[in-house]
Backbone as CSV, one residue per row, in Angstrom:
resi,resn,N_x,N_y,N_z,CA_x,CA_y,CA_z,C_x,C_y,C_z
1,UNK,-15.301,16.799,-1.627,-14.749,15.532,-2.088,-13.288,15.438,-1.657
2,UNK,-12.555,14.455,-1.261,-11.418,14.061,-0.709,-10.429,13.346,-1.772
3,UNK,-9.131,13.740,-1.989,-8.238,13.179,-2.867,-7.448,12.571,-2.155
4,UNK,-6.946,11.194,-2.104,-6.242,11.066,-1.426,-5.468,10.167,-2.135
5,UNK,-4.035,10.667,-1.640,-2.803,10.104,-2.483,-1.661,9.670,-1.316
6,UNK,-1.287,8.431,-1.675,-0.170,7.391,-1.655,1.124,7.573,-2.748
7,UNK,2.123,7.966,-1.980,3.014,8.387,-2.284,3.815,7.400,-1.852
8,UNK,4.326,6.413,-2.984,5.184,5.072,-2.487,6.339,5.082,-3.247
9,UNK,7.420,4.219,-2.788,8.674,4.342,-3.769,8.718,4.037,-5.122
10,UNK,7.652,3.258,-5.212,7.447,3.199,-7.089,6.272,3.749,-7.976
11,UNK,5.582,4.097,-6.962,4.118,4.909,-7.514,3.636,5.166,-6.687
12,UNK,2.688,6.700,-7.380,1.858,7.376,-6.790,0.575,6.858,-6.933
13,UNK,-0.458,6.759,-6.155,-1.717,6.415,-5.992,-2.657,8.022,-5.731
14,UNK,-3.322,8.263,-6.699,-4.637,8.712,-6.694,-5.736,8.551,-6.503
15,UNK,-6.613,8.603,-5.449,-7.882,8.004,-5.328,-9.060,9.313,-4.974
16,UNK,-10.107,9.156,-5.037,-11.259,10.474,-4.889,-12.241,9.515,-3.894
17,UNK,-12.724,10.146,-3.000,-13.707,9.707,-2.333,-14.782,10.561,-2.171
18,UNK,-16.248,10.398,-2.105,-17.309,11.157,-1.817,-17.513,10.678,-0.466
19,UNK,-16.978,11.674,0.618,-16.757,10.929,2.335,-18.561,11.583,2.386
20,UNK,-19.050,12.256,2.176,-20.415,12.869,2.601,-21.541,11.600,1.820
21,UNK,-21.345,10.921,1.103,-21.902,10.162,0.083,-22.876,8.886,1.122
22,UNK,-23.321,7.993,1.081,-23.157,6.444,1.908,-22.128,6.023,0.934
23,UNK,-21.818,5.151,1.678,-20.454,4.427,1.179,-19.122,4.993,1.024
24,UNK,-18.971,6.472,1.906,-18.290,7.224,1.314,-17.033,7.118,1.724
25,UNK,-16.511,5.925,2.012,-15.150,4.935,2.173,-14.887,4.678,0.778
26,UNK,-15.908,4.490,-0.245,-15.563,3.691,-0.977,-14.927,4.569,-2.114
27,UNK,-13.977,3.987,-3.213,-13.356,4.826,-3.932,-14.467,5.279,-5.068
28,UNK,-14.153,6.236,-5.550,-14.562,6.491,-6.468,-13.872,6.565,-7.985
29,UNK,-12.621,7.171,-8.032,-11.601,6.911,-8.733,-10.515,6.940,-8.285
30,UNK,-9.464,6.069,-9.087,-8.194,5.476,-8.755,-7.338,5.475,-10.092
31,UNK,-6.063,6.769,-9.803,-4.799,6.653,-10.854,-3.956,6.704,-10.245
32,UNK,-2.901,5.856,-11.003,-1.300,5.523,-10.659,-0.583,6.419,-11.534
33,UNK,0.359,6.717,-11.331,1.539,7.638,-11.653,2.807,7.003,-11.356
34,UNK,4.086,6.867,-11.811,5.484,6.275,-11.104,5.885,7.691,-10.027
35,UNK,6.378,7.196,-9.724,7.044,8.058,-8.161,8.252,8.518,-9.240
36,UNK,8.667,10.019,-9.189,9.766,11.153,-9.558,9.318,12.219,-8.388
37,UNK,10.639,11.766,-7.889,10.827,13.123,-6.741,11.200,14.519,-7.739
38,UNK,11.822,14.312,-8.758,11.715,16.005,-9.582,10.224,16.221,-10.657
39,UNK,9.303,15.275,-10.607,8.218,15.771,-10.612,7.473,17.305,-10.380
40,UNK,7.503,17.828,-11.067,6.540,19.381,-10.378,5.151,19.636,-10.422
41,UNK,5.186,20.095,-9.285,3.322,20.444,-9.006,2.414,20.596,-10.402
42,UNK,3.019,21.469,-11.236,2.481,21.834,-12.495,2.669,20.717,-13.769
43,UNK,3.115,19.359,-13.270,3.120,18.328,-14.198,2.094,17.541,-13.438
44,UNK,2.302,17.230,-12.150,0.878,16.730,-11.367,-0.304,17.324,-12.191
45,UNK,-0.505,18.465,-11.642,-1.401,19.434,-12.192,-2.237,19.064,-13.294
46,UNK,-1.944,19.093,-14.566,-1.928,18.902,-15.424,-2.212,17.404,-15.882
47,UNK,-1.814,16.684,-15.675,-2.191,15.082,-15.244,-3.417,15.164,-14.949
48,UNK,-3.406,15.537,-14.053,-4.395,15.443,-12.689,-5.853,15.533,-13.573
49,UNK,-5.536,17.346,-13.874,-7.132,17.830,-14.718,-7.646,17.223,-15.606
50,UNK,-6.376,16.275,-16.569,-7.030,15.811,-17.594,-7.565,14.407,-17.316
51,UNK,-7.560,13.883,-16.067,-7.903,12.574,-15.462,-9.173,13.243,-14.734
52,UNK,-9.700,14.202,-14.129,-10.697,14.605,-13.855,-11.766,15.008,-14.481
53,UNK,-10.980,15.525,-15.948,-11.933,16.146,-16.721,-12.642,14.583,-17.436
54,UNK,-12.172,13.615,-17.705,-12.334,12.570,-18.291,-13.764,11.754,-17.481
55,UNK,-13.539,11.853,-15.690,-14.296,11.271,-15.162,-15.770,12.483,-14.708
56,UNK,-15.786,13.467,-15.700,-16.541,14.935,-15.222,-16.703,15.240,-13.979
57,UNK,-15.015,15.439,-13.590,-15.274,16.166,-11.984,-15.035,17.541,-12.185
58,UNK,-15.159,18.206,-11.553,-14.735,19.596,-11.196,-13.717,19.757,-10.827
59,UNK,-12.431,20.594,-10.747,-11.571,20.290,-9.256,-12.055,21.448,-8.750
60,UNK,-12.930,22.187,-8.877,-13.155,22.902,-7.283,-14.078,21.697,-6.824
61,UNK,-14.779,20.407,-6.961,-15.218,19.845,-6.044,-13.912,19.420,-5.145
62,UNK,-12.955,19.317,-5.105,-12.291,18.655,-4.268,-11.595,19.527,-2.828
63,UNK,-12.098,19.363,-2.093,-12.062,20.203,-1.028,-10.993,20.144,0.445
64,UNK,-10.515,18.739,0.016,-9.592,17.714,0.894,-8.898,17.121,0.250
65,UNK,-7.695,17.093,0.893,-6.747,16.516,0.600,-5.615,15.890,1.495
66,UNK,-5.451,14.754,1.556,-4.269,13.500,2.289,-3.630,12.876,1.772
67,UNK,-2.266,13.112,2.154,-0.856,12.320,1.275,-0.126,11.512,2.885
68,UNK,-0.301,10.411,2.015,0.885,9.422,2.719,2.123,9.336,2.438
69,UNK,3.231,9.280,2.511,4.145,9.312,2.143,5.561,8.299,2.743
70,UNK,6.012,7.973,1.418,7.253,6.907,2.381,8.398,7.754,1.240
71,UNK,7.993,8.780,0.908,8.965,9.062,-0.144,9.623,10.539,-0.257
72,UNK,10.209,11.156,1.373,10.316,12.441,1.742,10.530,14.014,0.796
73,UNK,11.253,13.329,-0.487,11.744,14.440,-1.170,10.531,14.632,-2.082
74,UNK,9.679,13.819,-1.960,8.320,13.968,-3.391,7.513,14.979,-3.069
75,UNK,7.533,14.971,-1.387,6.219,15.514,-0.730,6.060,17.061,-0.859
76,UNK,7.204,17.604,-1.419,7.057,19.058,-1.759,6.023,19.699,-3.059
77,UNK,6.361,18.993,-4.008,5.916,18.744,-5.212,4.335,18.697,-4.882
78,UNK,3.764,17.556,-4.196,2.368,17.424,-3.553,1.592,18.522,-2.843
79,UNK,2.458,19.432,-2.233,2.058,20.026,-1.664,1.746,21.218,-2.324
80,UNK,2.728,21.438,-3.338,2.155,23.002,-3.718,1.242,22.615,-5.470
81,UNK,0.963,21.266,-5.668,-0.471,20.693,-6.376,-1.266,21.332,-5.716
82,UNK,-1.548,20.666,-4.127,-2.535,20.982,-3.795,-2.964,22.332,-2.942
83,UNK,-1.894,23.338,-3.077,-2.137,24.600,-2.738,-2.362,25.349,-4.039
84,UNK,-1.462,25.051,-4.935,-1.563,26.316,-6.100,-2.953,25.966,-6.820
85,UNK,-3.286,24.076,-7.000,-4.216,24.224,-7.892,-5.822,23.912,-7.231
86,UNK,-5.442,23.292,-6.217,-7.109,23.400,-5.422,-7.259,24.088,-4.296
87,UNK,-6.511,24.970,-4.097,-6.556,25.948,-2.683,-6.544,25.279,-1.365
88,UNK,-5.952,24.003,-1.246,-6.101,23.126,-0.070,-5.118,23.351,0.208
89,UNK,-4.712,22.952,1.877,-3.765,22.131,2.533,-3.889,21.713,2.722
90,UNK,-2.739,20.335,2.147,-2.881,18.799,2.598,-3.100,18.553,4.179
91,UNK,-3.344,17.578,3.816,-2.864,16.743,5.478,-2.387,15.852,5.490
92,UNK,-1.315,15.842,6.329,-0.348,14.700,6.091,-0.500,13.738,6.821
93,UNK,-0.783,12.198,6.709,-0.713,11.093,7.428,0.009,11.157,8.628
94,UNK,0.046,11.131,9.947,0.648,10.942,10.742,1.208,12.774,11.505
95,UNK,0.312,13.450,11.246,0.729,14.776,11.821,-0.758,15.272,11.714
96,UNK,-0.259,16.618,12.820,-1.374,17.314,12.955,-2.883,16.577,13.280
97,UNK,-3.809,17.273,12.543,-4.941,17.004,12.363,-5.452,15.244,12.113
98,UNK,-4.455,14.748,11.470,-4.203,13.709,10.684,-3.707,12.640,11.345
99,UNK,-3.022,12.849,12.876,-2.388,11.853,13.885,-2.944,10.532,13.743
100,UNK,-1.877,9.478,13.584,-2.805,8.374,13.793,-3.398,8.102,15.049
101,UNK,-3.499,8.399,15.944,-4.216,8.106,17.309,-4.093,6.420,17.435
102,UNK,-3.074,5.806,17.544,-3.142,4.637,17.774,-1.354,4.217,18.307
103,UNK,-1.872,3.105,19.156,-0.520,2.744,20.076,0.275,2.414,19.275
104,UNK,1.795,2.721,18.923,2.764,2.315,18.325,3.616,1.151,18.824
105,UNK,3.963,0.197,19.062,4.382,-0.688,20.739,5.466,-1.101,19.603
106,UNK,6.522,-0.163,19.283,7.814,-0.234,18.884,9.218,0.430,19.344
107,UNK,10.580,0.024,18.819,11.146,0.816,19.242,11.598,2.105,19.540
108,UNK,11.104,2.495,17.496,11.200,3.708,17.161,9.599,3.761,16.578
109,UNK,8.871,4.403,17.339,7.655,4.891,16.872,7.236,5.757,15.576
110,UNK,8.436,6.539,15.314,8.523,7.612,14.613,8.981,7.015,12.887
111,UNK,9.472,5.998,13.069,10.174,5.361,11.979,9.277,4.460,11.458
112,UNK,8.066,4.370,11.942,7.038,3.889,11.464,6.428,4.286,10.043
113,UNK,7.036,3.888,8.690,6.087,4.164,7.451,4.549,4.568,7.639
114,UNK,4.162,5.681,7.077,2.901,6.076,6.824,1.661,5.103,6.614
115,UNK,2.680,4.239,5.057,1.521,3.927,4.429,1.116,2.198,5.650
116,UNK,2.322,1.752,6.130,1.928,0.731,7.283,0.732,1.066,8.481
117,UNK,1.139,2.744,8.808,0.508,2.864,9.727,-1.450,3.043,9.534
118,UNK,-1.475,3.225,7.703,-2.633,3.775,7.673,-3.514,2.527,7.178
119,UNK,-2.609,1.142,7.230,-2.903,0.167,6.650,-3.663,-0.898,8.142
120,UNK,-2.941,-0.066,8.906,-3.207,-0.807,10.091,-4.686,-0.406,10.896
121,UNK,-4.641,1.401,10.880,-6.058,1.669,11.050,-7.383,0.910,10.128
122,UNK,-6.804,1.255,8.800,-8.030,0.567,7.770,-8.211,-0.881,8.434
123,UNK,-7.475,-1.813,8.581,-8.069,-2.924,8.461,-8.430,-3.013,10.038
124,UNK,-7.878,-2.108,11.151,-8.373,-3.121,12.874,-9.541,-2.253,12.377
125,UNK,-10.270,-1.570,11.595,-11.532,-0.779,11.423,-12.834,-1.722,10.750
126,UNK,-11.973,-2.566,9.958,-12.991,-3.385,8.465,-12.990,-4.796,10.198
127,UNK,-11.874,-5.294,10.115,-12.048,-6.870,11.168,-11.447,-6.733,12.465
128,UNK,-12.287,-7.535,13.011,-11.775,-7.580,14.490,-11.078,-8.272,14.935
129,UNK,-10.056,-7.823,15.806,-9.282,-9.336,16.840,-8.054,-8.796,16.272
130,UNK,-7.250,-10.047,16.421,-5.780,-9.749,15.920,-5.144,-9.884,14.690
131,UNK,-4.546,-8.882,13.944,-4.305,-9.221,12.586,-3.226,-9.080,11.937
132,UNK,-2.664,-10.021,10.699,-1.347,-9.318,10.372,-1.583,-9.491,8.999
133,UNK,-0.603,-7.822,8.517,-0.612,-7.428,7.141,0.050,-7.454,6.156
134,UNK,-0.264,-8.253,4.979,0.663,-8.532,4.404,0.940,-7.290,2.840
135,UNK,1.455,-6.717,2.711,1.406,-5.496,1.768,2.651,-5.713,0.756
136,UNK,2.206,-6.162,-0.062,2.725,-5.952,-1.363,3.183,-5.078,-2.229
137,UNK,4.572,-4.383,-1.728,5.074,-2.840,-2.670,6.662,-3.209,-3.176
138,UNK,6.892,-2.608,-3.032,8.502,-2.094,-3.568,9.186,-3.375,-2.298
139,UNK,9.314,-2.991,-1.435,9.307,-3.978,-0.391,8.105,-4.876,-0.237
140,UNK,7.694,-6.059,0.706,6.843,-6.795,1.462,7.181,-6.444,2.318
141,UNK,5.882,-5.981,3.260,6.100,-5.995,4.879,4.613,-7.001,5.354
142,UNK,5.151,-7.416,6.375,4.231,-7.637,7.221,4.353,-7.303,8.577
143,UNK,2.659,-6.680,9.042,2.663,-6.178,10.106,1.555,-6.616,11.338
144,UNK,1.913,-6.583,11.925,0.740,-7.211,13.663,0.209,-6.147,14.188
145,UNK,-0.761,-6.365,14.001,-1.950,-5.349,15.070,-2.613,-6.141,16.033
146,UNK,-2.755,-5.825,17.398,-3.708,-6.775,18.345,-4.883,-6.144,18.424
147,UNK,-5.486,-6.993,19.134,-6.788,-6.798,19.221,-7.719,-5.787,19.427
148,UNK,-6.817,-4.421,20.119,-6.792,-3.217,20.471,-6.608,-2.177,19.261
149,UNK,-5.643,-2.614,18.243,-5.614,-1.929,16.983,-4.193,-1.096,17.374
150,UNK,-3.553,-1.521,18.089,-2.345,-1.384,18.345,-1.352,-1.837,17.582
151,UNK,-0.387,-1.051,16.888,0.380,-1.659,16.288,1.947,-2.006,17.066
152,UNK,2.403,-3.560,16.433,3.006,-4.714,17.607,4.474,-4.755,16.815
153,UNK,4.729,-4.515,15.944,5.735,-4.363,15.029,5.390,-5.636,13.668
154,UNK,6.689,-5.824,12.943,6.116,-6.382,12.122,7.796,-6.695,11.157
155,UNK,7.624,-7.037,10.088,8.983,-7.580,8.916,8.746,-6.916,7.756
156,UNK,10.061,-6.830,7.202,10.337,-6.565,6.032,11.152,-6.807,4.744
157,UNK,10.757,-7.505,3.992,11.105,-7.835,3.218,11.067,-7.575,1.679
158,UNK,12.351,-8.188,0.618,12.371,-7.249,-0.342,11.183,-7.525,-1.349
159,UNK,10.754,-6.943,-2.144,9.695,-7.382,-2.830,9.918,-8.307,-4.134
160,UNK,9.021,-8.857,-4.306,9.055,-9.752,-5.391,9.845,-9.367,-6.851
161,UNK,9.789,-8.184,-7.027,9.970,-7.276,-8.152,11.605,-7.299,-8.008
162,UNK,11.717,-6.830,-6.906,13.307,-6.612,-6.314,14.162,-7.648,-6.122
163,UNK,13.185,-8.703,-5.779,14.354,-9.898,-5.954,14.929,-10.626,-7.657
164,UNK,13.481,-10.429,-8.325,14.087,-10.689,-9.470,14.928,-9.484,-10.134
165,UNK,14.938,-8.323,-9.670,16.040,-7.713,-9.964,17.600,-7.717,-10.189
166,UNK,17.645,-8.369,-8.557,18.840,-8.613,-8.046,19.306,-9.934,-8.508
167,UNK,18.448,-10.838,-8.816,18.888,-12.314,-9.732,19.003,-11.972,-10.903
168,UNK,18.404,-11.140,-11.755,19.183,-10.885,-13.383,20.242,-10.226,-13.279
169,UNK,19.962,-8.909,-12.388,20.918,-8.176,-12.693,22.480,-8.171,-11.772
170,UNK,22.737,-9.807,-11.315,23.694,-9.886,-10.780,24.302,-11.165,-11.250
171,UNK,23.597,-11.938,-12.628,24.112,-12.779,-13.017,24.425,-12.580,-14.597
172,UNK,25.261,-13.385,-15.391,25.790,-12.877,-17.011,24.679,-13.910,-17.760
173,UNK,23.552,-14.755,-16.939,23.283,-14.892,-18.283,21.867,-15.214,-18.169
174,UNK,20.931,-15.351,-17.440,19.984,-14.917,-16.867,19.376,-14.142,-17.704
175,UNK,18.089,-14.358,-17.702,17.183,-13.085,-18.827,15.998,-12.406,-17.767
176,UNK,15.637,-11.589,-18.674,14.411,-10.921,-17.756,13.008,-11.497,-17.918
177,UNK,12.502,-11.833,-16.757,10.588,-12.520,-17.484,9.866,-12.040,-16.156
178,UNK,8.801,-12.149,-16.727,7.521,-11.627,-15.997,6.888,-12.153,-14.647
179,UNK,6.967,-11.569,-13.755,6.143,-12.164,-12.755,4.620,-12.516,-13.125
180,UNK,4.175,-14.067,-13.228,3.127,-14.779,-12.998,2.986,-16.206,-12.516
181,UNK,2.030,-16.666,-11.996,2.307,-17.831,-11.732,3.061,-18.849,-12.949
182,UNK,3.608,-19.916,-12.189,3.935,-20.784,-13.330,2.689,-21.522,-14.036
183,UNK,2.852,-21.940,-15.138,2.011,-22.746,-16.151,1.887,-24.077,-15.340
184,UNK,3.221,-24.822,-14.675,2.623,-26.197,-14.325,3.134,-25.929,-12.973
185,UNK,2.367,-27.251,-12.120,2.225,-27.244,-11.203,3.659,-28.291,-10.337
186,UNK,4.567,-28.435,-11.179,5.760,-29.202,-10.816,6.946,-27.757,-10.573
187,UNK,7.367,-28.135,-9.200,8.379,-27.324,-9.029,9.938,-27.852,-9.078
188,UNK,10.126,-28.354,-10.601,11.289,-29.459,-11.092,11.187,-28.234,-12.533
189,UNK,11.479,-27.536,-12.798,11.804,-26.584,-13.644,12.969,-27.243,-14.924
190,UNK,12.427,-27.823,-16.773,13.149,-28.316,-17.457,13.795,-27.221,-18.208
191,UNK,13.851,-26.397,-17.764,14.377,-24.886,-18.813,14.548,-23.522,-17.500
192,UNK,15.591,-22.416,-18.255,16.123,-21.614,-17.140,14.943,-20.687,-16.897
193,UNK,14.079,-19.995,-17.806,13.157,-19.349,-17.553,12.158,-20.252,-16.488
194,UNK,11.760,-21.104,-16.726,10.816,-21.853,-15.645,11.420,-21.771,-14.663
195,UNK,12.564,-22.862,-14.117,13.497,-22.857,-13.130,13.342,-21.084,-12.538
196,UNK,13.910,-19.928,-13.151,13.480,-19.001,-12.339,12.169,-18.595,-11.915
197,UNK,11.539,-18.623,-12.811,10.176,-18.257,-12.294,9.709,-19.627,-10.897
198,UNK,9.544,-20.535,-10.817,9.531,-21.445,-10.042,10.584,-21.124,-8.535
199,UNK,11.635,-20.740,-8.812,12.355,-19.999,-7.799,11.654,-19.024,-6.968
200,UNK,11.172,-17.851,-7.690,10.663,-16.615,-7.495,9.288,-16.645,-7.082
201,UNK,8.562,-17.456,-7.654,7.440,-17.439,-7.256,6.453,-17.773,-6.224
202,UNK,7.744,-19.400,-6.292,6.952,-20.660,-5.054,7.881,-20.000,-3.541
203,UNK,9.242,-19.160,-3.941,9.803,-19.364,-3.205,9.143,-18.427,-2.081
204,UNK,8.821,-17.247,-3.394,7.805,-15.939,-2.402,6.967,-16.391,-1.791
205,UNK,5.781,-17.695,-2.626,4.874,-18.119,-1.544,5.124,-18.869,-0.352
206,UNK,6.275,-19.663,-0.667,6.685,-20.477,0.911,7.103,-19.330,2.148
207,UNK,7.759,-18.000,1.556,8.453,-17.159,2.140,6.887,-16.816,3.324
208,UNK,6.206,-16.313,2.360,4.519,-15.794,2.952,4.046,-16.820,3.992
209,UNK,3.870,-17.855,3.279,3.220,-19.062,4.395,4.291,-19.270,5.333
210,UNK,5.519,-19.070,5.508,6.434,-19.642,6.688,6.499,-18.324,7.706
211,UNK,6.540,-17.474,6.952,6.427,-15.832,7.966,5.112,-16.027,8.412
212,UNK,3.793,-15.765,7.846,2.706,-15.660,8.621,2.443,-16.806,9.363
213,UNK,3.279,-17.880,8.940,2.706,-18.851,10.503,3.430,-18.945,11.542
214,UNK,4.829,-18.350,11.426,6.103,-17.720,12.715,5.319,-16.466,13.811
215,UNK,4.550,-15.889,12.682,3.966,-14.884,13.429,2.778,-14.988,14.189
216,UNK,2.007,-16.321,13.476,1.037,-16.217,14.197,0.937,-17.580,15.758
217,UNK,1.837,-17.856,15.323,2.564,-18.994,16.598,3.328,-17.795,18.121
218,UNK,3.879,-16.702,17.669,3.916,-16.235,18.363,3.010,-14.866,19.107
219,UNK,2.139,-14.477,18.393,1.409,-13.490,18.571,0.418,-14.428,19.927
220,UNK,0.491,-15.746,19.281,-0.359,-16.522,20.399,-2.011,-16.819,20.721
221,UNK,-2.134,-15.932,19.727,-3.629,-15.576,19.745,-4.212,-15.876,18.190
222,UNK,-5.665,-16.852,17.509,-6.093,-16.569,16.212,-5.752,-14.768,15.744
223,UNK,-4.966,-15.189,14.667,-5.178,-13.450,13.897,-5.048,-13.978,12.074
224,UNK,-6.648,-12.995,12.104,-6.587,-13.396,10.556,-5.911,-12.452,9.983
225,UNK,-4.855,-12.950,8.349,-4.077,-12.277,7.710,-4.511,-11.763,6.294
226,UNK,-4.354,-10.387,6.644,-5.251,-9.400,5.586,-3.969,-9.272,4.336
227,UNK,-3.933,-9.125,3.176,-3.438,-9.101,2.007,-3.773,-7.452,1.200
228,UNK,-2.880,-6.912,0.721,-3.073,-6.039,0.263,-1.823,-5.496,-1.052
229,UNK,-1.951,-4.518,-1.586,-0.637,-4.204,-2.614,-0.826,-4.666,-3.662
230,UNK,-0.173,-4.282,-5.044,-0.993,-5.040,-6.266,-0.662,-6.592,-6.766
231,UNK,0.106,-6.849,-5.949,0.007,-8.306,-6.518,-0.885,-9.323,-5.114
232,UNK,-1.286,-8.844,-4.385,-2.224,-9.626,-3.439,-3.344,-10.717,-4.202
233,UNK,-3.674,-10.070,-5.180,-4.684,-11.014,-5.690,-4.178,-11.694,-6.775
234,UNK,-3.005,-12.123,-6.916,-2.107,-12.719,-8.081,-1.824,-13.850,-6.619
235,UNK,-1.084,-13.886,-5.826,-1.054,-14.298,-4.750,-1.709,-15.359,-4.139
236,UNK,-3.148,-14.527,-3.971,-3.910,-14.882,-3.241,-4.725,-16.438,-4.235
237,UNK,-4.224,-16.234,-5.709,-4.600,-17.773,-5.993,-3.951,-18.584,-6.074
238,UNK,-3.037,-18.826,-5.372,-2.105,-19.545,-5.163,-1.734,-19.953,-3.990
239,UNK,-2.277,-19.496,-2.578,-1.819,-19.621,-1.490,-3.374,-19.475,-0.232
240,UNK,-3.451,-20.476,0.825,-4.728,-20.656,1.325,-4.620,-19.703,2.495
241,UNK,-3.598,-19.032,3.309,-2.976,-17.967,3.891,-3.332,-16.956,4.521
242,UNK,-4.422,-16.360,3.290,-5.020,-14.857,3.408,-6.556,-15.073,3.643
243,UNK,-7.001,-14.550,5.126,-8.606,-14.348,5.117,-9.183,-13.259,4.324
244,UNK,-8.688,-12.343,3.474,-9.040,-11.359,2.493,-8.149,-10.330,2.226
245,UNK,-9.158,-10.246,1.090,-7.858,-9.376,0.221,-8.541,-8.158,0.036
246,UNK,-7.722,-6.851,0.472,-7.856,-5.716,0.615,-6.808,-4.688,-0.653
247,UNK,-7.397,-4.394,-1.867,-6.308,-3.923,-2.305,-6.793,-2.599,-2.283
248,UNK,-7.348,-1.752,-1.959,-7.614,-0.112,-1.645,-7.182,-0.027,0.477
249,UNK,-6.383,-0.995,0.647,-6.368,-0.828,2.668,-5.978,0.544,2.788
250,UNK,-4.725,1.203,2.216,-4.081,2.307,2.268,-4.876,3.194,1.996
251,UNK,-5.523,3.315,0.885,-6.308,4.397,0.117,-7.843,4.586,1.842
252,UNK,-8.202,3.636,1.977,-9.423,3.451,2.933,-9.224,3.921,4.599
253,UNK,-7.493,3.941,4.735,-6.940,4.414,5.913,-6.894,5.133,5.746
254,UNK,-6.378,6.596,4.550,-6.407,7.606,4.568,-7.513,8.410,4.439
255,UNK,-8.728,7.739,4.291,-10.338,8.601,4.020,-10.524,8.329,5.424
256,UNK,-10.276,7.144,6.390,-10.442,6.906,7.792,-9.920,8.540,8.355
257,UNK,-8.838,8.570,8.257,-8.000,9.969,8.656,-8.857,11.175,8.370
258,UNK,-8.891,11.571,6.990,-9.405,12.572,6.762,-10.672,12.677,7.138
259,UNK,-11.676,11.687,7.504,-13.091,11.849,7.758,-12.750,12.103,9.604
260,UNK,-11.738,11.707,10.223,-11.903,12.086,11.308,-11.014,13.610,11.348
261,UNK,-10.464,14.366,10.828,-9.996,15.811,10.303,-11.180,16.469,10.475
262,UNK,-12.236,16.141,9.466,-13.311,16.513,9.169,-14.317,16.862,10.457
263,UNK,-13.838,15.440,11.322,-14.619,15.884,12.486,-14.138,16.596,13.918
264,UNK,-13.013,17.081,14.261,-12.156,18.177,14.725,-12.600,19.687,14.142
């Protein structure tokens, strides 16, 4: 059985796959954790068993293991989880065994995020032709793959979370509220909480619809735009944009990886 974990700037992603199974892309279980780089293996650990023991796994079933990572100082911590407590060595996204095998057509190839790159295999794998990704984390990025599954470069932007950050926490009187859609459908806001949320919300979606159609005017070619990250499907009812919504892309790129490990 395969564990595979996403290691992002605001959380960790846990997922289990049965790759020998049919369907064995598909998840089986899925836990979040917040991202602490002073985290220790033996607090993972411990987590971990009592989230396994809950779903009656074993951890000697788990025999594999793949970490993505955008979060360099965490990855130590991960690593000796999965040496001290399941006798594995990881494999790391983008090395070794684990290479993405796919064209980088950037400046800096190397500076390429993990979890982009494994987002890009998953989906030129699920649809064909040309596509761009829209991923919903700590940041928004969106990214272009052609038709080849080549990755073309792509944007980045701050995330939804982060911008309302930077609007409370840079004004005196401003309050804190929740990302959801607004209640009405008028973007004439009679109160400051609406008015922000109406800011934040419509502004993210115009942001989405004006980027993916810059991009897809120049890519030049139909490319349908895949959605992913946890607010994709908060999003996605609100905006006509996205040909589907993928919220395991990352988790499904890294069982892509490890099932081809498997076959080396």
């Amino acid at each position: 059985m395969l564990l595979a974990i996403d290691l992002g700037n605001t959380n960790v992603v846990f997922a289990l796959f049965d790759l020998d199974a049919p369907g064995g892309r598909a998840v089986r279980a899925r836990w979040r954790i917040a991202t602490d780089p002073r985290r220790t293996g033996d607090e993972y650990a411990v987590w971990l068993s009592q989230l396994l023991a809950l779903e009656g796994i074993a951890r000697e079933a788990i025999d594999q293991i793949i970490v993505a990572t955008v979060v360099p100082r965490a990855l130590h911590n991960i690593e000796v989880l999965a040496d001290k407590y399941f006798g594995v060595t990881p494999l790391i996204a983008g090395e070794g065994a684990a290479e993405f095998e796919m064209d980088i057509d950037v400046d800096q190839p190397k500076s390429l995020g993990a979890d982009r790159a494994v987002n890009a295999i998953a989906a030129h794998a699920r649809f064909p032709g040309d596509l761009i990704i829209v991923d919903f984390g700590t940041a928004t990025t969106y990214d272009a793959i052609d038709f080849n599954g080549a990755y073309k470069g792509g944007i980045i932007a701050p995330g939804i979370n982060l911008s309302l950050d930077a609007l409370v926490g840079n004004t005196a009187k401003l309050p804190h509220i929740a990302i959801e859609a607004p209640k009405s459908a008028s973007v004439i806001g009679t109160n400051t909480e609406d008015q922000m949320l109406i800011g934040v919300f419509w502004g993210y979606v115009a942001m989405m619809e004006g980027l993916s159609a810059r991009m897809r005017q120049e890519i030049g070619r139909p490319a349908k735009v895949i959605a992913t990250g946890g607010l994709a499907v908060l999003f996605d009812q609100h905006t006509s944009i996205f040909d589907a919504v993928e919220p395991d892309l990352t988790l499904e790129g890294l069982a892509i990886l490890a099932s081809r490990a498997r076959g080396k």
